[in-house]
NUKOLDREN-56767 format. One line per 8 residues: their letters; for each residue x, y, z of C-alpha. Coordinates in steps of 0.05 Angstrom, whole numbers. Layout:
N
A) X,Y,Z | ... $
//
This chain:
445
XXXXXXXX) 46,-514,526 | 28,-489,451 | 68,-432,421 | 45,-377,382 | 84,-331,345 | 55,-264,318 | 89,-226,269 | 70,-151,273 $
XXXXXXXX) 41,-108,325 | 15,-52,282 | -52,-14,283 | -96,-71,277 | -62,-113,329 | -82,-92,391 | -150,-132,404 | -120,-195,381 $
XXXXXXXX) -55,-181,424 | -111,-172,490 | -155,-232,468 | -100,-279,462 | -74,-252,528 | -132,-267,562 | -146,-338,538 | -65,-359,551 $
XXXXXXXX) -79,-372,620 | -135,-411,609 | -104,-458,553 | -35,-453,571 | -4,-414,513 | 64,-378,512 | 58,-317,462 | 109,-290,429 $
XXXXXXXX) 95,-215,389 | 161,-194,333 | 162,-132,303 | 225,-88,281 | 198,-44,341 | 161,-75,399 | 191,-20,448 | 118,21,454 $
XXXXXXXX) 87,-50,473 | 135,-61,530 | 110,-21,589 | 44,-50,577 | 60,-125,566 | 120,-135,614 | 64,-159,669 | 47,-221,631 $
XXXXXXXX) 106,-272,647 | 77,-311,587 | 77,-259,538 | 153,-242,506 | 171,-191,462 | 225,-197,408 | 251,-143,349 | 255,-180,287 $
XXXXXXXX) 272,-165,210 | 229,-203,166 | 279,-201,124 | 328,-243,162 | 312,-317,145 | 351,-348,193 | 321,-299,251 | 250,-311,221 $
XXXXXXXX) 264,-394,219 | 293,-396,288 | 226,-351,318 | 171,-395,269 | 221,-466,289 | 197,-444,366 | 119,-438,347 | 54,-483,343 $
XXXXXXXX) 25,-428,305 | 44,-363,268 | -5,-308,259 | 18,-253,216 | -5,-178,220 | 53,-169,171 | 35,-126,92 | 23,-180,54 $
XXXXXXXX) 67,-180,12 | 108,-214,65 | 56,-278,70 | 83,-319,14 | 158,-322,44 | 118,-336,120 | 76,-387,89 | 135,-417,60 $
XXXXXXXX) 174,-420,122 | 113,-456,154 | 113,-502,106 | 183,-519,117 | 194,-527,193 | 114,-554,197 | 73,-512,235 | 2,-478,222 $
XXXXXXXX) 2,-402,196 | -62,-355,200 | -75,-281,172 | -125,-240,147 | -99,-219,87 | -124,-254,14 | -104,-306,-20 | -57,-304,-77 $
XXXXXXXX) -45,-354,-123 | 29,-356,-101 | 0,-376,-35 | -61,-422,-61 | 1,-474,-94 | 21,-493,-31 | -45,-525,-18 | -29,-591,-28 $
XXXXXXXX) 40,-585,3 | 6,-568,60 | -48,-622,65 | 15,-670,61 | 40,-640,122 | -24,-640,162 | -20,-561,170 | -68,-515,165 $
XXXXXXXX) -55,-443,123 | -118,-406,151 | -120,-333,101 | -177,-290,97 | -198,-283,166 | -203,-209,180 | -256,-164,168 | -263,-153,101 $
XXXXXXXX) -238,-209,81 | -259,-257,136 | -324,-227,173 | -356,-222,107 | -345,-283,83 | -361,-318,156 | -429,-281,151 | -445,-281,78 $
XXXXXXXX) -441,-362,75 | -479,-364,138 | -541,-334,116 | -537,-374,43 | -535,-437,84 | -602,-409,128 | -643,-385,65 | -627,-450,26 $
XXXXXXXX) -656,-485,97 | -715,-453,97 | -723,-467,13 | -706,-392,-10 | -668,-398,-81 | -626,-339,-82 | -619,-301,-147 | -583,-228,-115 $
XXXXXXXX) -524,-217,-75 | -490,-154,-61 | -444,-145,2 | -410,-76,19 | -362,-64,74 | -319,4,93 | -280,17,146 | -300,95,152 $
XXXXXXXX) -302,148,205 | -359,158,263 | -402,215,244 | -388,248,308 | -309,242,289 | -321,271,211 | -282,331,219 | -253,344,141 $
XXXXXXXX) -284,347,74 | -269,277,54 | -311,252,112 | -248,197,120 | -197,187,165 | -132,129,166 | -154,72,204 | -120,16,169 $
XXXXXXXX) -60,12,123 | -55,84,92 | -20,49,20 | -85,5,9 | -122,68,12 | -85,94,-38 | -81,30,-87 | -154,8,-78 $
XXXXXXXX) -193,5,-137 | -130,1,-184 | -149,-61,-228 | -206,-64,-263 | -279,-83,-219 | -304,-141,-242 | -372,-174,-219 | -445,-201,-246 $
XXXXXXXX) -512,-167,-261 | -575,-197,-289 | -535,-258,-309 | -488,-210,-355 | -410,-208,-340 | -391,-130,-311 | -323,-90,-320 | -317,-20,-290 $
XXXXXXXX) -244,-1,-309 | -207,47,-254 | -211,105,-286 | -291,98,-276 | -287,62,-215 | -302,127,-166 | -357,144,-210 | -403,83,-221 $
XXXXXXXX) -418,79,-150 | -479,58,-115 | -528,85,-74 | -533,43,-6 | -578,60,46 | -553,23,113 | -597,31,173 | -583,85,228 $
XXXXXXXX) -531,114,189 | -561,139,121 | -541,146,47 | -469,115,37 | -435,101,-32 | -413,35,-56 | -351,23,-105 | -343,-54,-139 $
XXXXXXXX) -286,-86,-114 | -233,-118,-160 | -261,-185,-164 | -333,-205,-140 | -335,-276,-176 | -272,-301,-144 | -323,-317,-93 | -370,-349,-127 $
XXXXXXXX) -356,-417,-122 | -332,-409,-39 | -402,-380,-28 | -445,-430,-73 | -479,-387,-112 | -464,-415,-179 | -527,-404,-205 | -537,-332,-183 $
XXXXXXXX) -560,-277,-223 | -523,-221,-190 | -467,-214,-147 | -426,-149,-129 | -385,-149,-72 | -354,-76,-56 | -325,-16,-17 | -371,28,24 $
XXXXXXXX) -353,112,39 | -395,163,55 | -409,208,12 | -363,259,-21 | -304,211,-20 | -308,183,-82 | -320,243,-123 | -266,279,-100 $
XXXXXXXX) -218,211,-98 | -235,207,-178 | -197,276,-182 | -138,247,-155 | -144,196,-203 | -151,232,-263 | -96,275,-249 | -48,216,-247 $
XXXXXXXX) -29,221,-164 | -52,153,-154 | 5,121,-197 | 55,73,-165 | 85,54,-228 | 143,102,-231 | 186,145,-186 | 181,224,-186 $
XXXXXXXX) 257,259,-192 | 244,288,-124 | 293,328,-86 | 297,347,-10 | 265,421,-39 | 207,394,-77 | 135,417,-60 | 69,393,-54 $
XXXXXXXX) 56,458,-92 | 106,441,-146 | 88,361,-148 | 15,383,-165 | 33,437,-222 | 77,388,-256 | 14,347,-271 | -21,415,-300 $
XXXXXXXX) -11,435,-381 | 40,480,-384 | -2,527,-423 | -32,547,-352 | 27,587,-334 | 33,648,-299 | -51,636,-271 | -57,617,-198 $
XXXXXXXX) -51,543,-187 | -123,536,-153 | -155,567,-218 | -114,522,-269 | -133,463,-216 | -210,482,-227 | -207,496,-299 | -163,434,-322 $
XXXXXXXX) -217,382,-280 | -277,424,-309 | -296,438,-236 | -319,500,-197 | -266,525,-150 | -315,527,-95 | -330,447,-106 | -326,399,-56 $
XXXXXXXX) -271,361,-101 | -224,420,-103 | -242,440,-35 | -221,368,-19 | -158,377,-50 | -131,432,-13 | -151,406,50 | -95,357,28 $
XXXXXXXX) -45,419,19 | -28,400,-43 | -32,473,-63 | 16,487,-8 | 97,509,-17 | 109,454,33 | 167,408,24 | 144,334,7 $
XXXXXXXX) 201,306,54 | 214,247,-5 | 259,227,-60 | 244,187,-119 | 179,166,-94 | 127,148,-136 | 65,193,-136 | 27,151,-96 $
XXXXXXXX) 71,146,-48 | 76,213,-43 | 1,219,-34 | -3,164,23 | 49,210,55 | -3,264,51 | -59,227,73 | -21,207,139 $
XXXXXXXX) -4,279,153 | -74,304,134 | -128,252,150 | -89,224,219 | -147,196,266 | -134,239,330 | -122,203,400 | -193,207,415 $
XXXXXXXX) -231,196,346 | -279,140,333 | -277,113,270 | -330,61,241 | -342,-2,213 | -398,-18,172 | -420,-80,130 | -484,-97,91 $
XXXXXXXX) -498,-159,56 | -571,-153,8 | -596,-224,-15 | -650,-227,-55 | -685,-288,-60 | -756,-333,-77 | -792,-362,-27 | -854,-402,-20 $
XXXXXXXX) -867,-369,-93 | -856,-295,-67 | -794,-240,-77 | -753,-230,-13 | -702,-180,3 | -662,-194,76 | -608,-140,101 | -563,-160,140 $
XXXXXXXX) -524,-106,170 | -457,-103,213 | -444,-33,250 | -381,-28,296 | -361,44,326 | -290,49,357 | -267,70,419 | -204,123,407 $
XXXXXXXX) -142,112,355 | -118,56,391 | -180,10,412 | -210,23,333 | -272,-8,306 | -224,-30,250 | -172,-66,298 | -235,-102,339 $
XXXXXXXX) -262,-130,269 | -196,-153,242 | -165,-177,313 | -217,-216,342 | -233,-263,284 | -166,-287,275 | -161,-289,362 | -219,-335,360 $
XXXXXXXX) -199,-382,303 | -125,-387,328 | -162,-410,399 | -200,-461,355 | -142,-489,320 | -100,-486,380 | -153,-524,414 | -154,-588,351 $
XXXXXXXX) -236,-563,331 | -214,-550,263 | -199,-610,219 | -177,-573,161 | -114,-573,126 | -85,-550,67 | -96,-468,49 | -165,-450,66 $
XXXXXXXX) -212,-387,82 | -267,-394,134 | -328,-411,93 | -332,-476,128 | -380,-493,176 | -327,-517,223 | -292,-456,222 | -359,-393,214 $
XXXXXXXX) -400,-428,256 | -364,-422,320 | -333,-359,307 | -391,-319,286 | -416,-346,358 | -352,-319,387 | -357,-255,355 | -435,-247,384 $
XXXXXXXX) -410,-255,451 | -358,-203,444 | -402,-145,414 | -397,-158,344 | -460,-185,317 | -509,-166,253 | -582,-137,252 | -628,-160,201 $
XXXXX) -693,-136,160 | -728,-179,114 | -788,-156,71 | -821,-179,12 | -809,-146,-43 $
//
């Protein structure tokens, strides 16, 4: 009987909590799921004799090496800035560890330890990353079959909110970790155009976006992620031309989001002298000049960002009450804590909201001595705030790969992300037969 261990049973856990479920039967798995609370998952899971439920503090070594000493395989759900000590743990007490979050270069040393030790350190097997990757390298390997030679490649990916769900001004509601929200965007974008090396520092990030048309759903906006030619080498395209890899939103988002930004809320490199009394109201004026006094706070807001007070930036921003004598509820946060506090209270997706996944890869590419463009588009509506589009995508990838490792069809070792064969290839098949599959348009250009 295999073991596997999964550490947090958050948001995003719930499809990869059912999948696994359903295949321990079949394979003859005993799952454990560890979380500091695992009361709410009780009444639901207490059916499954094979299925055990245990509180745990990560920060407990000795509890976390007894639970991982028990498993075949950990999967962890955990922020990531828990991974390294996991991985580390794994490495020790030899057994295989799996997650969707990215690689760091903390976690890319232990490569060779873990090639040694026969183990396999599966990361980037979400979404976005994961999906994206799975599906990007896929359709490389099919153009280069057919004798295209790629020269574009831009991939965008958001997790969003249904249009029938879009209730507030930023057309965005939480459906994954609220602090990566908040902290997305904050080094500088970095990618390749026309063969020339591309920097779009933060404080421009939310307004160099992109125009992306995705089919069925209209206009969106694009934002560069942090590092598109990380990739570069993992997908093959050394020889490429272009290659952008970035953050979808609809519309409106990112121009009000570069207010925040320029007013300094985003910050989570200091803490704020909060007290039990502060306000939202008062946390915003302190970021105003104090030469505003004595003017109400919406017209100083307008006038110091150059912006009509009618605009759907400032309109956006006191939708978030930050104009509002409201306590914060904090002390000595840091302002962007403070503002994923906000965004929780004031962008929650409601019990029965759908939100939306959507991802578009563009390669551009000769053929037979002709231009072609192909789309290839991925478009995933939830079901309600607990079955999300965002927990599906994430879940079910790392469901299915933990089945194929389980199950000795993956002969890699050492710390790897799935842009192998052995490991896209039968997922993305997976993922087809569970709903999630792409739609694609090719045209010459």
């Amino acid at each position: 009987m295999k073991q596997i261990l999964i550490l947090g049973a958050g948001r995003s856990s719930v499809y990869l909590i059912e999948y696994l479920i359903e295949q321990a039967p079949v394979q003859n798995w005993q799952i454990t799921i560890a979380d500091l609370q695992t009361q709410p998952l009780q009444s639901r899971l207490n059916p499954f004799t094979f299925v055990s439920l245990l509180n745990i503090n990560i920060h407990n070594q000795e509890h976390l090496n007894n639970q991982v000493q028990l498993a075949d395989l950990v999967i962890s759900l955990l922020p990531a800035a828990f991974h390294l000590i996991i991985a580390q743990t794994c490495l020790e007490l030899g057994k295989h560890f799996l997650t969707a979050s990215y690689v760091t270069p903390e976690l890319k040393a232990l490569h060779e330890a873990a090639q040694q030790k026969n183990l396999l350190f599966l990361m980037e097997t979400g979404l976005d990353p994961g999906i994206d990757h799975m599906s990007a390298v896929a359709a490389i390997a099919k153009i280069r079959q057919q004798g295209g030679e790629l020269y574009s490649f831009k991939s965008y990916t958001g997790g969003l909110v249904a249009p029938e769900s879009d209730t507030n001004p930023w057309h965005y509601k939480i459906s994954w970790n609220p602090r990566n929200v908040v902290l997305a965007g904050q080094s500088t974008a970095r990618f390749l155009q026309d063969n020339s090396p591309k920097y779009i520092p933060y404080s421009q990030l939310f307004r160099r976006t992109e125009k992306i048309e995705v089919a069925g759903l209209g206009l969106m906006e694009g934002y560069a992620n942090r590092d598109s030619l990380s990739y570069q080498e993992a997908y093959g395209l050394e020889s490429i031309s272009t290659l952008i890899r970035g953050t979808l939103r609809w519309p409106g988002f990112c121009g009000a989001w570069r207010q925040l930004i320029n007013l300094g809320l985003t910050d989570d490199s200091y803490s704020l002298p909060l007290s039990g009394n502060s306000t939202f109201f008062q946390w915003l004026e302190s970021y105003l000049p104090a030469s505003y006094q004595n003017v109400p706070l919406l017209n100083r807001l307008a006038d110091y960002l150059d912006l009509p007070e009618n605009s759907a930036e400032i309109q956006a921003i006191q939708y978030l009450g930050l104009l509002e004598e409201e306590p914060i509820g904090l002390v000595n946060a840091t302002p962007a804590r403070v503002l994923e506090q906000r965004l929780i209270q004031k962008l929650p997706l409601q019990a029965e909201d759908k939100d939306l996944v959507v991802m578009q890869h563009e390669f551009e590419f000769m053929l037979a001595n002709k231009q072609r463009r192909l789309r290839s588009a991925l478009v995933v509506v939830g079901e309600n705030a607990t079955y999300t589009a965002m927990a599906k995508t994430v879940g079910l990838p790392l469901g299915l790969a933990a089945s194929l490792l389980l199950q000795n069809k993956i002969t890699l070792t050492g710390v790897q992300i799935p842009t192998h064969p052995e490991i896209y290839e039968p997922i993305l098949k997976g993922l087809e037969k569970l709903g999630i599959n792409f739609t694609e348009q090719e045209e010459v250009l």
